[in-house]
C-alpha positions in Angstrom: 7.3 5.2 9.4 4.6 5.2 11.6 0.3 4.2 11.2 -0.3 8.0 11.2 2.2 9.0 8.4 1.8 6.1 6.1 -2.2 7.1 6.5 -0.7 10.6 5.4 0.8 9.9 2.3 -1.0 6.9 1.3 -4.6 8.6 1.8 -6.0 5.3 3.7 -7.6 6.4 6.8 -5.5 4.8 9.8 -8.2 2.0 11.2 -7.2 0.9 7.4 -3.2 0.6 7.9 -3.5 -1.0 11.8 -6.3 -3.4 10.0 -3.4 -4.2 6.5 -0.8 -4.8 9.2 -2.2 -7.2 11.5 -3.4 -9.0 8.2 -0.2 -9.0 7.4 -0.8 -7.4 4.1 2.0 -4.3 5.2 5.2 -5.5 6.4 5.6 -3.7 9.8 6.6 -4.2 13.7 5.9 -2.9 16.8 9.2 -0.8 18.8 9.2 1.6 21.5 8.9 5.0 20.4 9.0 7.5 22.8 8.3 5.4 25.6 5.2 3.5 23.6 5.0 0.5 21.9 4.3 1.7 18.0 3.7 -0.1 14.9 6.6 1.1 12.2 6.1 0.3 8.6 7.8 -0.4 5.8 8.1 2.2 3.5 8.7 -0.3 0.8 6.0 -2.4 1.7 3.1 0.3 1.3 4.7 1.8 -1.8 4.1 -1.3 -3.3 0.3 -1.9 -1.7 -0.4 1.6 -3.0 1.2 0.9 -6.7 -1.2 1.3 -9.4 -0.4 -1.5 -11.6 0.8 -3.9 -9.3 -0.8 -3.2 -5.7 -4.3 -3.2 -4.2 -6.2 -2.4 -7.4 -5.7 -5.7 -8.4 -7.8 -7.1 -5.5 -11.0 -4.7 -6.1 -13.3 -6.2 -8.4 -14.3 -4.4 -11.6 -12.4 -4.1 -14.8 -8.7 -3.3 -15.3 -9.0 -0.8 -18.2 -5.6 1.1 -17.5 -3.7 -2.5 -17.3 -5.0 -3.1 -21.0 -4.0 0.2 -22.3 -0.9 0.6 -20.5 -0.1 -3.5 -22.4 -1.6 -2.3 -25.7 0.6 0.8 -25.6 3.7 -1.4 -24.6 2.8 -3.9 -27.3 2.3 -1.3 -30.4 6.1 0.0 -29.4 5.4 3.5 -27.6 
């Protein structure tokens, strides 16, 4: 997919996406598309970064209250 639709449907604004590419947070390459070279993400890779439990949450400091719920509801059997 490319910058502008992963912006779409992951709500990051696209300066964000270009910026988790060339980090090489999002797994992505440039192709010609249309006649212009065009980054083309993985749809895997930013359905993972955008996870909840296991994506960029996890890097934002602050507490993880829904990761101890969601393990204290796991743990009690629910």
């Amino acid at each position: 997919m490319t910058i502008e639709e992963a912006a779409r449907r992951s709500g990051l604004h696209i300066h964000t996406v270009r910026r988790l590419l060339v980090q090489g947070v999002l797994f992505g390459y440039k192709a010609s598309v249309g006649g212009r070279r065009r980054w083309l993400i993985s749809t895997r890779s930013l359905r993972h970064y955008c996870d909840p439990i296991n994506g960029f949450l996890l890097d934002l400091r602050g507490p993880k209250l829904y990761l101890r719920r969601l393990a204290d509801s796991q743990d009690d059997g629910d």
